[in-house]
VMD Tcl script that draws the C-alpha trace (Angstrom):
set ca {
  {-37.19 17.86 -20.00}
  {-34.65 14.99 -18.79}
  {-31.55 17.90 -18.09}
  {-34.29 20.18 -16.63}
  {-35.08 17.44 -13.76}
  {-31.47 16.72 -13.61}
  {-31.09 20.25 -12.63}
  {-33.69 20.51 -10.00}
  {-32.49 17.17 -8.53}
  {-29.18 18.66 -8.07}
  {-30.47 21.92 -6.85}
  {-32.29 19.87 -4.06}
  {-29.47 17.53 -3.01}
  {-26.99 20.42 -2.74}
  {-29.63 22.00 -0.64}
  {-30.29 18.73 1.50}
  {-26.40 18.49 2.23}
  {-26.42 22.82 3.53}
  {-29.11 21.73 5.83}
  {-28.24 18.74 7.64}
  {-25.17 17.76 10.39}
  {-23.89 14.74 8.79}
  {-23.37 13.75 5.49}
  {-25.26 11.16 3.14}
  {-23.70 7.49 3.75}
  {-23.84 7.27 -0.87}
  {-22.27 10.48 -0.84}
  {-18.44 12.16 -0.65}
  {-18.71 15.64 0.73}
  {-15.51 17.64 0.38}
  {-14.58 21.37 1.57}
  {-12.18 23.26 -0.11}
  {-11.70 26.44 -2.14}
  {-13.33 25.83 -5.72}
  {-12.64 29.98 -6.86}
  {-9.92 29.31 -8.88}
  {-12.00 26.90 -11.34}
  {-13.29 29.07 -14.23}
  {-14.37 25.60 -16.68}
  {-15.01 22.10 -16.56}
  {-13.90 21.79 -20.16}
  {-10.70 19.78 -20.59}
  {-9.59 22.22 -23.26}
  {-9.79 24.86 -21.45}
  {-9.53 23.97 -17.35}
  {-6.40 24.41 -16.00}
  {-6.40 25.39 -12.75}
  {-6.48 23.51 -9.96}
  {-9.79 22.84 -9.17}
  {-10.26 21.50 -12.61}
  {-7.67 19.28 -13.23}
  {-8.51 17.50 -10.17}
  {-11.90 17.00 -11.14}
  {-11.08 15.42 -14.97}
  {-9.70 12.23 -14.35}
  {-12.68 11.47 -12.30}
  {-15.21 12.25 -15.02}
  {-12.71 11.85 -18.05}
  {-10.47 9.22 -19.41}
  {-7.76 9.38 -21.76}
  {-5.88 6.70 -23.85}
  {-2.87 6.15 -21.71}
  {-2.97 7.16 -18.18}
  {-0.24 6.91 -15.63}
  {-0.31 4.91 -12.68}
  {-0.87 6.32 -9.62}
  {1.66 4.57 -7.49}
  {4.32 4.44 -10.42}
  {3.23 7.46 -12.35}
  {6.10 7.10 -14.96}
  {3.85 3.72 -16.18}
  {2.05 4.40 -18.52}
  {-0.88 2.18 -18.75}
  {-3.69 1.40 -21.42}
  {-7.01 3.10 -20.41}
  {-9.30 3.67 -23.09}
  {-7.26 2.29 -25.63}
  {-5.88 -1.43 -25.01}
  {-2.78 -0.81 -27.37}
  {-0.64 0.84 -29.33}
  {1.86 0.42 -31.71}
  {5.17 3.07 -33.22}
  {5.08 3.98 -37.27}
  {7.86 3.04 -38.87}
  {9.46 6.22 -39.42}
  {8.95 7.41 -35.42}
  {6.32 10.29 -36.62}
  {2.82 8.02 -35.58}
  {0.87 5.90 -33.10}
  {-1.68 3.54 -33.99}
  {-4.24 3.08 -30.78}
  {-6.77 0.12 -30.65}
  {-9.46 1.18 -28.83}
  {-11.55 -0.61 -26.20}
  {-14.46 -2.30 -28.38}
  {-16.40 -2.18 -25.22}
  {-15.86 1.59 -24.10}
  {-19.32 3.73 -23.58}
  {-19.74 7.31 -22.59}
  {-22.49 8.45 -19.72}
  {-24.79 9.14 -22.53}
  {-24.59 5.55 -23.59}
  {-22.54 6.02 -26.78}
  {-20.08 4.03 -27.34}
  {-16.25 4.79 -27.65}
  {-15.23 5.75 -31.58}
  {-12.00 6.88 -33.58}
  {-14.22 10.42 -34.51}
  {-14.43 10.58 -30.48}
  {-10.64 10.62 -30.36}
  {-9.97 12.81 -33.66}
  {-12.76 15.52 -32.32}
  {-11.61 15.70 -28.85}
  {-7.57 16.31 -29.75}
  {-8.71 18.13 -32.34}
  {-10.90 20.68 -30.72}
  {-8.49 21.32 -28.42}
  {-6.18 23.08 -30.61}
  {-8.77 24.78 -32.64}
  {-10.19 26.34 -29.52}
  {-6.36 27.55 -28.89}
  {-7.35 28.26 -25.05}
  {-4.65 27.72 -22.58}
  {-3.41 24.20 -22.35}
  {-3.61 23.62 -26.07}
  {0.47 23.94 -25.82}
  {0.69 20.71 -24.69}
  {-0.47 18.92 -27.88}
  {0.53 21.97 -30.32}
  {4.33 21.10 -29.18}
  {3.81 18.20 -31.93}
  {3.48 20.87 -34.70}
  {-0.27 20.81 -34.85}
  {-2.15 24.11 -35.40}
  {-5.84 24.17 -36.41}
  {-5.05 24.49 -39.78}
  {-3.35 21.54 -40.10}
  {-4.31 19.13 -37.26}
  {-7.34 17.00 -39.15}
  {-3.98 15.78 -41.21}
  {-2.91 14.39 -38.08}
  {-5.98 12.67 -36.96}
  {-6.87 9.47 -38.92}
  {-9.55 6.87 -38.32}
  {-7.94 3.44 -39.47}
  {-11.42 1.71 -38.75}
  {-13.95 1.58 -36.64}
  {-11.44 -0.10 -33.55}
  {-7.97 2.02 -34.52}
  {-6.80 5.28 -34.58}
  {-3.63 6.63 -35.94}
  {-2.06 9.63 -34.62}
  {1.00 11.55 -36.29}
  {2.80 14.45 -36.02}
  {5.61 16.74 -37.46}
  {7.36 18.07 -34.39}
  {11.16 16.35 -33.82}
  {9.78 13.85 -30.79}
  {9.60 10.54 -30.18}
  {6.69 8.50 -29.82}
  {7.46 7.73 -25.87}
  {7.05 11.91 -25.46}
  {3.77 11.73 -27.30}
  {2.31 8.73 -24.91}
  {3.20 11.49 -22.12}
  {1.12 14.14 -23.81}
  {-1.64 11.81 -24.11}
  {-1.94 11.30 -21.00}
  {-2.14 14.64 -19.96}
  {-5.98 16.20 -18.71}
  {-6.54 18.48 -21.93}
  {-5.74 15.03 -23.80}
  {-9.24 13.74 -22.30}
  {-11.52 12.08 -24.88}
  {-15.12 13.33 -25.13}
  {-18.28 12.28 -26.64}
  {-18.37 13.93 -29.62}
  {-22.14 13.43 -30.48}
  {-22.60 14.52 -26.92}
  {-20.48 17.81 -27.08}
  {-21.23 18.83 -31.06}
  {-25.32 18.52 -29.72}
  {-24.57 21.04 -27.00}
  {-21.86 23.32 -29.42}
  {-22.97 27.16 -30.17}
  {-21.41 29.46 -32.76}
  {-18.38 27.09 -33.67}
  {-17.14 26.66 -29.63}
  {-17.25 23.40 -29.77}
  {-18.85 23.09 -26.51}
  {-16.68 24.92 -25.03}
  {-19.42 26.82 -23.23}
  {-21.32 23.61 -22.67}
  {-18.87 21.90 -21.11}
  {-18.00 25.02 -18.85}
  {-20.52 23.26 -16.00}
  {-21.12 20.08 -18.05}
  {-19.50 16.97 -18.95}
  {-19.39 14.02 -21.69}
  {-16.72 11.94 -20.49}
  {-16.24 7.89 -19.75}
  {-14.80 8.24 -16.06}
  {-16.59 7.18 -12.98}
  {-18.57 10.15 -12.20}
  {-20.21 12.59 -14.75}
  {-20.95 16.45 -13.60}
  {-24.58 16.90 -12.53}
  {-24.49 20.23 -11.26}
  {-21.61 22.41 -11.41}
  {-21.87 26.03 -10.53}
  {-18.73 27.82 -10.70}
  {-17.13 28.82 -7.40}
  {-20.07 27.36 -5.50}
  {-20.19 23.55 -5.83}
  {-19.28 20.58 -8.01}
  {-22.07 18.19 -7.79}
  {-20.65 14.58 -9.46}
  {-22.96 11.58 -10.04}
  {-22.11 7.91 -10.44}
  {-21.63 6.82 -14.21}
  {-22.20 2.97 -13.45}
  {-20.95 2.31 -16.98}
  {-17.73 3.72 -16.76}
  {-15.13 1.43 -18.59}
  {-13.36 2.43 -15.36}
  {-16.11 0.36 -13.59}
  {-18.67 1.88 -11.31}
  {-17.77 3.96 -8.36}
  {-18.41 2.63 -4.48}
  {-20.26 5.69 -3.95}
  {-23.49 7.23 -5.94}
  {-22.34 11.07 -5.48}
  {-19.08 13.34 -4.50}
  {-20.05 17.20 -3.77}
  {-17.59 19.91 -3.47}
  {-18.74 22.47 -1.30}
  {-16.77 26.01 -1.67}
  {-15.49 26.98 1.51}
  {-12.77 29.95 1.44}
  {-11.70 29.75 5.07}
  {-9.15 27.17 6.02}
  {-10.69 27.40 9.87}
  {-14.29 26.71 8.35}
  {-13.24 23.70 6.08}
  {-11.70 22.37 9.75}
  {-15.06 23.00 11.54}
  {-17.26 21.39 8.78}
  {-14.87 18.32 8.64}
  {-14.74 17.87 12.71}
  {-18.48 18.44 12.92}
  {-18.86 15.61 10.26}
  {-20.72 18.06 7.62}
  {-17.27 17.38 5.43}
  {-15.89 13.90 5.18}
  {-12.46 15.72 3.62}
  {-11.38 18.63 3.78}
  {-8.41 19.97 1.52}
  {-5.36 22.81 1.55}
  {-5.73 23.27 5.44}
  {-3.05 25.14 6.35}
  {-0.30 24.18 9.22}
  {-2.39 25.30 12.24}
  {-5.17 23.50 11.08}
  {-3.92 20.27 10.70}
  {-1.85 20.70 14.03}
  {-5.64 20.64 15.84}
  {-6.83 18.12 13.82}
  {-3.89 15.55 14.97}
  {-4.81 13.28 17.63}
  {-8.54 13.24 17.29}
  {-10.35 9.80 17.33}
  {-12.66 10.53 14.19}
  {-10.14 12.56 11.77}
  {-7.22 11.29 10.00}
  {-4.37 14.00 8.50}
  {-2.45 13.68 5.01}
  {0.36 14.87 3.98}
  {0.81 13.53 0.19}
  {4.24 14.66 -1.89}
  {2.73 17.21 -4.69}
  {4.86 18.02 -8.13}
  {4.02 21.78 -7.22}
  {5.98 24.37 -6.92}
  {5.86 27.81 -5.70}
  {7.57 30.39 -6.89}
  {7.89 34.43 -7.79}
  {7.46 35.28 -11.19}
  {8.42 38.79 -12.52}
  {6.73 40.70 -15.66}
  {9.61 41.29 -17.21}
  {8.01 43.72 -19.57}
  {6.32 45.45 -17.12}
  {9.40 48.33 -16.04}
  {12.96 48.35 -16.39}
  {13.95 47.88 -12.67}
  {11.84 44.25 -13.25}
  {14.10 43.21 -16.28}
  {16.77 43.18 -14.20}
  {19.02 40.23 -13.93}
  {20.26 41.73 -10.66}
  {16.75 42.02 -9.29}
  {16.26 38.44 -10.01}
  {19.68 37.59 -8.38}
  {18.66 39.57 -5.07}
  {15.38 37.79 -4.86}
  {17.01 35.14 -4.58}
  {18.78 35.89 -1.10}
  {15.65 37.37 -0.09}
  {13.35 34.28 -0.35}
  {13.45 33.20 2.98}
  {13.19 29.13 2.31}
  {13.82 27.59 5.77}
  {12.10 30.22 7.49}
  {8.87 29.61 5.82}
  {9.13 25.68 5.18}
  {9.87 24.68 8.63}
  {8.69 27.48 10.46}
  {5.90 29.40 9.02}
  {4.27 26.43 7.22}
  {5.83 23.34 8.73}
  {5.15 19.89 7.32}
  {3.39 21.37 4.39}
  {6.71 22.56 1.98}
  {10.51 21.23 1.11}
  {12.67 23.69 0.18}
  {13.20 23.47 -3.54}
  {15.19 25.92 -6.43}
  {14.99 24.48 -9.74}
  {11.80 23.48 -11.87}
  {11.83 19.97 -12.31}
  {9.97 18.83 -8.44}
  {11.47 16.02 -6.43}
  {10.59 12.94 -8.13}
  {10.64 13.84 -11.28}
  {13.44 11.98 -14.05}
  {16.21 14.51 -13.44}
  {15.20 16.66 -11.50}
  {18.36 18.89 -9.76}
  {17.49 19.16 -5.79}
  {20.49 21.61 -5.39}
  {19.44 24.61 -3.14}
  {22.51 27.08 -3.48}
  {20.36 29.90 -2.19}
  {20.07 30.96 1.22}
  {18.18 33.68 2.72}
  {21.01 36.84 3.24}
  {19.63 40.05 2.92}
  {22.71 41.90 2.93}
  {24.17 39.89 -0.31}
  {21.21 41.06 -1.56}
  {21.85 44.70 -0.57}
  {25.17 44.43 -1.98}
  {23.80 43.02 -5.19}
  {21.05 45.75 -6.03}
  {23.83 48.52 -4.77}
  {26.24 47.41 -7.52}
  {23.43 47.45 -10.20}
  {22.18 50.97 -9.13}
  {18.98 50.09 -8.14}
  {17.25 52.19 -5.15}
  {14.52 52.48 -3.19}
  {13.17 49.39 -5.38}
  {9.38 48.68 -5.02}
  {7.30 46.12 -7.04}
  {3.47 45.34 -6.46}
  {3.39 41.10 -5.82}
  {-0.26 39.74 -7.10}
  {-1.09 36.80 -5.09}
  {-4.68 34.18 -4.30}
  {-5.66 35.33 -1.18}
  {-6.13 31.50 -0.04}
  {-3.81 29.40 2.23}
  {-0.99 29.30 2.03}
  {-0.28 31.76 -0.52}
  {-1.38 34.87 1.85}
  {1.02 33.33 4.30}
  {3.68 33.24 1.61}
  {3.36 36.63 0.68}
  {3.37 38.22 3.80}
  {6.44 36.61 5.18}
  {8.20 37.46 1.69}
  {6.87 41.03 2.60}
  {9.36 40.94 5.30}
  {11.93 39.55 4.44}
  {11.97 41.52 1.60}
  {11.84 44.71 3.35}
  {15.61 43.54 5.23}
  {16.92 43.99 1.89}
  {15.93 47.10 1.49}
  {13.06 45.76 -1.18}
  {9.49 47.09 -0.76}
  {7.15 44.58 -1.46}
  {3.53 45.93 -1.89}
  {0.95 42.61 -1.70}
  {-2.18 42.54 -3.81}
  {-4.08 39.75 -3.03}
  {-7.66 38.37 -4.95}
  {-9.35 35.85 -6.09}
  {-7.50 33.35 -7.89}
  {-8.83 33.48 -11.56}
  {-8.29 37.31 -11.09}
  {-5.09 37.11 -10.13}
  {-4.81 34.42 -13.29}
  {-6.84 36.38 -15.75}
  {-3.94 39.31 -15.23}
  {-0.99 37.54 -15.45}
  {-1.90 35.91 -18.48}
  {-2.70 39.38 -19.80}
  {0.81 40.69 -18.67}
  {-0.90 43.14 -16.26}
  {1.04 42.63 -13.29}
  {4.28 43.51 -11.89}
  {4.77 40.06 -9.91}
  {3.18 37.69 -9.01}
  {3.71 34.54 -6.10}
  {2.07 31.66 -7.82}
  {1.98 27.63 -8.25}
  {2.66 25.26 -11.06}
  {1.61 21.81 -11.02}
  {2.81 19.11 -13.57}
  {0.36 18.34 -16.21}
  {1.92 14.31 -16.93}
  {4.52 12.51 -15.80}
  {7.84 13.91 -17.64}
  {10.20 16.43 -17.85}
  {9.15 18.35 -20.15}
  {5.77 19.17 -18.39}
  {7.81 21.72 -16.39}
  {10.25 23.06 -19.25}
  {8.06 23.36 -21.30}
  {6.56 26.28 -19.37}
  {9.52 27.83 -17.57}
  {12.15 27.57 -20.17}
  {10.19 27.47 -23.43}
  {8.76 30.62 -24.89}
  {8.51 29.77 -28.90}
  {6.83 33.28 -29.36}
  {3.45 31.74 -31.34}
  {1.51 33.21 -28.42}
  {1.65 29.70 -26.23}
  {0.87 30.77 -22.45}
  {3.73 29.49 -20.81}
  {5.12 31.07 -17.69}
  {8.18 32.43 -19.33}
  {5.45 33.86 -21.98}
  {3.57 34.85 -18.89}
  {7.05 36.91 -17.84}
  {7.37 38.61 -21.30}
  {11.04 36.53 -21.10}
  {12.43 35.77 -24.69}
  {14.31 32.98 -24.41}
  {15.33 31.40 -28.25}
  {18.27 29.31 -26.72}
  {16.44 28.00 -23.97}
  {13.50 27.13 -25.81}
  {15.66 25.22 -28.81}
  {17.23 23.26 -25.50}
  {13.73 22.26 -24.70}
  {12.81 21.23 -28.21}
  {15.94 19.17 -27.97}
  {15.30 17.28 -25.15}
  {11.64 16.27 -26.45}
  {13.75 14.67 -29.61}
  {15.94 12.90 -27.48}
  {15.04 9.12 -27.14}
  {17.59 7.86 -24.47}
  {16.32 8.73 -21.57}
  {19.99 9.05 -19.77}
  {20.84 11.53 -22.20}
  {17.89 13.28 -21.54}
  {18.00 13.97 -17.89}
  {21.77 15.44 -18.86}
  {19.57 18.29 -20.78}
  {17.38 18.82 -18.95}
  {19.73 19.43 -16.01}
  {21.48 21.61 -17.75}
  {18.63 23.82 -18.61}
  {17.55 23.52 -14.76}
  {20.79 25.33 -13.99}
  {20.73 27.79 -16.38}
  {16.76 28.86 -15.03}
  {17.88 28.53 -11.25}
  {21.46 30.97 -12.11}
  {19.62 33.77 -14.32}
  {15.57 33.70 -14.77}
  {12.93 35.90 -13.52}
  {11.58 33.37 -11.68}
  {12.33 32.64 -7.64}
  {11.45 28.98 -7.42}
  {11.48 28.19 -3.47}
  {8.93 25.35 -2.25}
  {7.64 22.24 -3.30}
  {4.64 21.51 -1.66}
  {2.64 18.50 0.33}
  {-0.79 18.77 0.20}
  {-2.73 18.78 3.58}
  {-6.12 17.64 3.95}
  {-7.71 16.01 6.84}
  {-9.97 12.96 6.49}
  {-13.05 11.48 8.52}
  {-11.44 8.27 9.89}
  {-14.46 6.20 8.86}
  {-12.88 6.89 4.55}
  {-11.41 4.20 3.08}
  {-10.17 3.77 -0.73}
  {-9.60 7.41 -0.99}
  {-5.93 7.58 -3.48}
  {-3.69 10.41 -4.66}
  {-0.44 10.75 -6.31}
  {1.89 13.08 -7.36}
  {0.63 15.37 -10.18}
  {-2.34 17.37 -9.38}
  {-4.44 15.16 -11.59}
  {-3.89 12.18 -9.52}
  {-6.79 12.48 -7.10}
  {-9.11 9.50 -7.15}
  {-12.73 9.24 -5.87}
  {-14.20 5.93 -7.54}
  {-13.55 3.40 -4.84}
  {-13.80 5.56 -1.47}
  {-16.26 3.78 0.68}
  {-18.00 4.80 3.87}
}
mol new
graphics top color blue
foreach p $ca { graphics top sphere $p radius 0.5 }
foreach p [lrange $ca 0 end-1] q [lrange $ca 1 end] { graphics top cylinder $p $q radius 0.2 }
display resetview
């Protein structure tokens, strides 16, 4: 009875907000694009939609800090201590942690929540099975000390610094298990639940989430976090950049996110809007199926992409203030990340390339959202494309389409974005030069590239425990990706939203996770 008034409350609000000119003075009203978001389940959301929503109704152990995101500070445990032998963290949890529900904060919450992650095996589950836990094997891993401690252990060659990283990662979030196993159907482990649900510990908890319509969040005044200044945050779906602008200048949107260049250029200079541009580990890039024809598996169709990205052109003219140019996978920022940009846009290089190779008349089919600013993206690439002689045939849809396919290898190519998922290196190598053929979805999996030396180079660097020597590696596997991959890394993006000038407290940082609602006032 409770969940079914929930539910009509929700219903009503959401309704309330549609019908009025101004929004609620307890309530955050944001316009964006929510289509990409397929689940609200830690274990299984990974787009971005989703991640941005977790740390606001989730917390992990270790978090980073916004402003310093390679801190990693105590969150819902309040310490931790190495094993002896490098292969285990103990965590003392907060004795005073509670979910929304009211439960409190246990070592079976921890064990379940890691632990269900792998078992469900959906897409970010590489994160934590990079520590050599399958679901065969990861109870082993998973020990309650006592009621306050945890210890967690693994097999994998990596040191316990790399494992605080992984922790902190969004499918690392800690759930209520009493919560979740309640709601659990057919051994999903609440996966389907927790689609449009939550059981978390953050500031906010999910009261109404219907997918690609709204996210409806409600205060958790509980929160170990500590309650948040305001009693609701909606997110309204809104596909068109131009309308998110509107509802934002009329005052129907207090923020409005992913405008695109023109937007934000007549937003600047009005009394009642603020503009942001925040520094975003995303990158954009082309992807090739590698496995999809023979022309595609060609290093010299790679190579030629390369002179027929056209960087400058579409960071400071197309799209200006909203993208750097950038070539290799680690984003600016980043411990040792390369910013070298050898590429330039030269479409008869390219010509000269593809004519040595033997390829002709070359056409490929590139799968792309058909939001800002990847439309934009595509259609410029179209063109300067098509100077080199390179047909370029755009297919644009709906972002979990477009996702959905390439993770199923049914595309040809596809212009995409990848966002860190923590604060380290090997958040980004570990999906474009990693592919350790267990059926993990990382991009080069994604590309149907085999890559056995690459992806022992990755493994490597995890082991390493001086960080200087590190950075070497992973520099040198950043070269070897930006000289001879099927990828066309180009931009690394700024995010652009627009703001009603009366917002204060609103924070974000770096990784796509980093967005923070709990103490924006009104």
């Amino acid at each position: 009875m409770k969940k079914t008034t929930l539910s009509l409350l929700a219903l009503t609000l959401a309704a309330a907000f549609a019908a009025q000119a101004a929004t609620p003075k307890d309530t955050l009203v944001i316009a964006q694009s929510i289509d990409d978001a397929d689940s609200f389940d830690p274990a299984k959301g990974f787009e971005l939609t989703s991640v941005q929503a977790f740390t606001n109704i989730y917390q992990r152990l270790v978090q980073s800090n916004p402003k310093d995101p390679i801190k990693l500070e105590p969150t819902l445990a309040t310490s931790w201590q190495a094993g002896k032998d490098n292969r285990s963290l103990t965590f003392a949890l907060r004795k005073d942690a509670k979910f929304a529900s009211g439960n409190p904060l246990r070592p079976e919450d921890v064990i379940f929540s890691l632990g269900r992650v792998v078992k469900l095996n959906l897409d970010p589950s590489f994160i934590l099975t990079q520590l050599g836990w399958n679901k065969e094997n990861v109870d082993s891993y998973l020990k309650k000390v006592d009621d306050d401690h945890v210890e967690i252990s693994w097999s994998a060659n990596v040191s316990p610094a790399y494992v605080l990283s992984l922790l902190s990662a969004p499918v690392s979030s800690i759930v209520d298990e009493k919560t979740v196993s309640a709601n659990a159907k057919n051994g999903d482990f609440g996966n389907g639940w927790l689609a449009t649900h939550s059981a978390g510990s953050g500031p906010y908890q999910i009261r109404l989430a219907k997918l690609h319509e709204v996210l409806l969040l409600t205060a958790n005044p509980t929160s170990p976090a500590g309650a948040p200044q305001l009693k609701n945050v909606m997110i309204k779906n809104v596909p068109e950049p131009a309308t998110r602008r509107l509802l934002l200048e009329q005052g129907d949107a207090d923020i409005a996110r992913n405008l695109g260049a023109d937007q934000i250029a007549a937003l600047k200079g009005k009394n009642d809007v603020t503009t942001a541009a925040y520094p975003m580990a995303s990158l954009y890039y082309i992807q090739f199926n590698v496995g999809a024809n023979d022309v595609l598996k060609n290093p010299a169709l790679w190579e030629a992409s390369r002179y027929l990205f056209d960087y400058q052109g579409i960071a400071t003219q197309l799209l200006k203030g909203q993208f750097d140019v950038h070539q290799t996978f680690l984003p600016k920022g980043f411990p040792g990340a390369l910013n070298d940009t050898p590429y330039k846009y030269d479409p008869e290089k390219a010509k000269a390339i593809l004519q040595k190779a033997g390829l002709t008349n070359v056409t490929f089919t590139l799968s792309t959202s058909n939001q800002p600013p990847y439309l934009d993206i595509a259609q410029a690439l179209q063109g300067s494309f098509a100077k080199g002689g390179v047909k370029v045939v755009i297919e644009p849809g709906i972002s979990t389409e477009v996702s959905t396919n390439v993770k199923a290898h049914k595309y040809q190519a596809t212009l995409n974005a990848w966002g860190a998922d923590y604060f380290d290196p090997n958040t980004n190598a570990a999906s474009f030069a990693y592919n350790p053929e267990d059926g993990s979805k990382t991009i080069a999996y994604r590309s149907d590239w085999h890559i056995p030396q690459l992806s022992k180079q990755t493994l490597a660097a995890t082991a390493e425990s001086d960080p200087a020597k590190r950075v070497v590696l992973y520099q040198a596997m950043q070269r070897e990706v930006l000289k001879s991959s099927p990828y066309v890394i180009g931009l690394q993006a700024r995010n652009l939203i627009a703001l009603r000038s009366n917002l204060k407290g609103y924070e974000q940082g770096i990784n796509p996770d980093m967005v923070y609602y709990s103490q924006v006032t009104k």
